[in-house]
N, C-alpha and C positions, 0 to 999 in steps of 0.2 A: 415780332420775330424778325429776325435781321437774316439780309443776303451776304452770303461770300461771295469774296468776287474769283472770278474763274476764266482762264484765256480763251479756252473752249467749250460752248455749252456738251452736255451730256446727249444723247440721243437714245431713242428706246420706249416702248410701249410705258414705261414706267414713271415718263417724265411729259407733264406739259408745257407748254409754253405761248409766254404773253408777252407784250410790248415792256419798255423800261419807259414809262411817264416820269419828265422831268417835272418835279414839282416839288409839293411840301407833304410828306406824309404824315398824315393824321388819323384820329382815335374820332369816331363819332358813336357817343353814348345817350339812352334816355334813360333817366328813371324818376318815378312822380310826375311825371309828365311833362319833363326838362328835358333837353334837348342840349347837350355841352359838343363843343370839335375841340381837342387837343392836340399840340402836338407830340412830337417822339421824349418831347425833353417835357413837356406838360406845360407847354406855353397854352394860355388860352385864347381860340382863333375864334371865338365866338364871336364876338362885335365885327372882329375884321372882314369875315366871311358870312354877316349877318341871315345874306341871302341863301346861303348852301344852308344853314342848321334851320332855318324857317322851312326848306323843301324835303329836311329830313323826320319834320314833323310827325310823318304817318308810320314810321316804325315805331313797334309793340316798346311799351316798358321795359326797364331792365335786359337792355338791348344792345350790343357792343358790337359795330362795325373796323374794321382795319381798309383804311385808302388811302389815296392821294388827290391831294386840294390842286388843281394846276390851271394853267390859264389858256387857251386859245389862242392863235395869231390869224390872222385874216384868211389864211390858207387852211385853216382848224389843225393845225399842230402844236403841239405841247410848248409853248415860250416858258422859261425859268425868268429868263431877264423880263419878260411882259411882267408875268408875276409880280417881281421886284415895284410896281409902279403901286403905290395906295389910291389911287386917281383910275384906274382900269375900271371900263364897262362890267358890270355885275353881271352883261350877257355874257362877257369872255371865262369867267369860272365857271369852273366846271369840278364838282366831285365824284371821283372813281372809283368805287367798291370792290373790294377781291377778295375779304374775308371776312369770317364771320365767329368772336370769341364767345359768345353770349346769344342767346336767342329764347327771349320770352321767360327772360329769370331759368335759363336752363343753361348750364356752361357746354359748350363743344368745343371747348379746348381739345379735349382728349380725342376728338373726334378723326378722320382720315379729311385730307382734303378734299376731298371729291364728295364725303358726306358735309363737309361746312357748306359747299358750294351750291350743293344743291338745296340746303334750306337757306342760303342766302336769296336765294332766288323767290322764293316765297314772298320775300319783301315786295311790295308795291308802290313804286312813289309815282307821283302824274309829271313832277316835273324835271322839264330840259336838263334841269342843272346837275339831276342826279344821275350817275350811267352806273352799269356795270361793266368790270372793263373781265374779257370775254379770252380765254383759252383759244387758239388759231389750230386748228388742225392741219399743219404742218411742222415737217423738220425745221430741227432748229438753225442748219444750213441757209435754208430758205429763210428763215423769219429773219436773219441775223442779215441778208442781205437785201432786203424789202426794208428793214429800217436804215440799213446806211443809203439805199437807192432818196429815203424820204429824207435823211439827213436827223433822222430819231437818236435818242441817247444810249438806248441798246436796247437785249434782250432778258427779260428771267424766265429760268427751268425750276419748275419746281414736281417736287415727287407726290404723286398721288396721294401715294398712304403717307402723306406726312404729317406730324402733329402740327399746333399750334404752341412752339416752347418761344413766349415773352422774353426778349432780350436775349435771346441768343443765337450763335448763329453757326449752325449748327450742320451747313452744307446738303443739308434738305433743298434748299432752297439756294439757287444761284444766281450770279448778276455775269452779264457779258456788256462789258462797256465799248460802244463803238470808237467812240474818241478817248483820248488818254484823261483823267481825272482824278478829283476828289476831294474832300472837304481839309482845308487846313485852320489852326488858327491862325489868327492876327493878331500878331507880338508889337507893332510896332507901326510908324512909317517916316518918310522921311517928306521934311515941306514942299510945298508946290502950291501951284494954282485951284482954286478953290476947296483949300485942307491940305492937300499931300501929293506927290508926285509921283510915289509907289509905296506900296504899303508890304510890311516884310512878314512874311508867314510860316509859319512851322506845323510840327505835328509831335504828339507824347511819344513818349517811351520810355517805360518805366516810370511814369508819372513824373518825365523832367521833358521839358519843351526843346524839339531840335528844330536849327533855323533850316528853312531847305529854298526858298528863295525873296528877290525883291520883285514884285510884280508890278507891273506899270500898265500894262496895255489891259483892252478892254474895258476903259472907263470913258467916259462923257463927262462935259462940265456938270449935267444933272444927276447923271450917277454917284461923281468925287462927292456934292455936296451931301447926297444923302447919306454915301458911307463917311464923311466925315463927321453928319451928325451924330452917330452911333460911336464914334471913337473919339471927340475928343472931350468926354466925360471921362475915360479909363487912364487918362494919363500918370504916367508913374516916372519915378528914377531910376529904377531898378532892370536893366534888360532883364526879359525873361529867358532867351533864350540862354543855354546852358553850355552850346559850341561858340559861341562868338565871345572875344570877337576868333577871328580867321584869320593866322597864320601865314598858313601856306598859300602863296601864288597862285593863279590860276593863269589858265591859259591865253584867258581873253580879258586879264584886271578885273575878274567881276566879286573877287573874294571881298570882305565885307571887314575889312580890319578896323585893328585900333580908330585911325583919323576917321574912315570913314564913318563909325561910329559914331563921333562927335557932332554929326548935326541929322541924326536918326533920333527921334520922336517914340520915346517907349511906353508902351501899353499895358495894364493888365488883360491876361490873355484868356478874355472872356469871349471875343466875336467870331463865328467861325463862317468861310468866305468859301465859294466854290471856285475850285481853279481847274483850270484845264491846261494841259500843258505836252511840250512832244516826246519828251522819255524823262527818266530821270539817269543822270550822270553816273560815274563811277565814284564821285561823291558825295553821292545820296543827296543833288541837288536836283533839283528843275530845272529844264531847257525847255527855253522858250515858252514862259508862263503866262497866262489870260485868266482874266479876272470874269469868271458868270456873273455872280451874285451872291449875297448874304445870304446864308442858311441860318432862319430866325426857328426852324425845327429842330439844332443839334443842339447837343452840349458838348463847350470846348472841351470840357474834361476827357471825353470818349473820343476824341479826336487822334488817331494813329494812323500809322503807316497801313494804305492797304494792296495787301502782298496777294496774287491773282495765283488761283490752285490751279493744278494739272488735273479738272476733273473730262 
């Protein structure tokens, strides 16, 4: 089940609310006495996170958990970019539980949330690695400014009675980001020191790729080389994106024309990257864009613009 994102959370007996954990959201399933983590796109996290499916051992058969895989930083708050590290302490992960589709070969899909929740609860695991991450009984006022005080990635409201609908997203459930974000691909980049010196990203519509900016910042010499492992197998001639090159001027030369084209590195737009960034323009670009990390949980394909509701 996916969040809309929304500028204001909702407030009211009818809605609760939790932390937004930066991480990789995952599926952890058993049945036959297997033990799989997936992610949103059905990557398998099993080897990677060998140590979180070994501590989910003691959940029943035919058993379907909904969380997030994330990592710790020395202060114990939620790193995305720790994450990013294959080399991180097995103590720093941590998996977060907060629903529950399936329970002992019984589906509660159809179930209300506050009834999944409370037979989620039933589960018993001994160790560290597994938490529940835990409804706050407070306004959403308050929760939304206790995560910017901690410097958290935001808040979700979500509605009591609400079902469990896969893949959709359906405003049951909402997201309040405290910083401006979110997932784009990566069409492209252009050379630098170790791989690339910014790498150019977009997002769908209408299942055609728009470029919305070149991103530079937020990387490290260990960062560049690992996202340029990931990229320069996808090399292509083809730009993907669909508005370049760019025409029109801009204000500060940062439009993306013909020339400057000519020594830009095109990708098939398979990788999708976490950006953060301070608004978007009045040309449906980026201002002032930072690079988190690779989001090895999405699919480019589902990668669009996302538009924050008046809830």
């Amino acid at each position: 089940m996916l969040l809309l994102r929304t500028e204001k959370l909702p407030e009211g007996l009818d809605w609760l609310v939790e932390l937004k954990l930066d991480g990789y959201r995952a599926l952890a399933m058993k049945t036959a006495g297997k033990v799989q983590l997936r992610s949103r796109n059905d990557n398998d996290f099993s080897l990677r996170y060998h140590g979180i499916v070994k501590a989910l051992q003691p959940m029943p058969d035919e058993t379907v958990i909904d969380g997030e895989v994330i990592a710790l930083d020395a202060e114990g708050r939620p790193s995305f970019n720790l994450l990013q590290n294959y080399r991180i302490e097995a103590r720093r992960i941590r998996y977060f539980i907060f629903d529950l589709l399936c329970y002992d070969n019984r589906d509660t899909t159809s179930l209300p949330l506050a009834e999944r929740r409370a037979l989620l609860r039933k589960l018993k695991f001994r160790s560290p690695r597994i938490q529940f991450l835990d409804f706050l009984e407070t306004s959403a006022a308050n929760m939304v400014a206790a995560a910017k005080q901690q410097g958290l990635e935001g808040v979700i409201g979500k509605r009591k009675d609400s079902l469990y609908q896969p893949g959709r997203r359906t405003g049951a459930w909402v997201k309040h980001r405290i910083s401006q974000g979110q997932e784009f691909v990566i069409g492209g980049y252009f050379p630098g020191p170790h791989g690339f010196d910014s790498i150019i990203v977009g997002y769908h519509k209408d299942k055609e790729l728009l470029y919305v900016a070149r991103t530079r910042n937020g990387f490290v010499p260990a960062s560049r080389r690992q996202v340029f492992s990931k990229l320069k197998h996808l090399v292509t001639r083809e730009c993907p994106f669909v508005n370049l090159p760019e025409t029109k001027k801009s204000r500060f030369g940062e439009e993306l024309n013909t020339e400057k084209m000519k020594k830009a590195v095109w990708l098939k737009p398979e990788i999708v990257a976490q950006i953060e960034f301070l608004e978007w323009t009045g040309a449906d670009h980026l201002r002032h864009s930072k690079f988190v990390g690779l989001r090895e949980d999405k699919d480019a394909r589902r990668v669009v613009k996302e538009h924050a509701s008046k809830a």
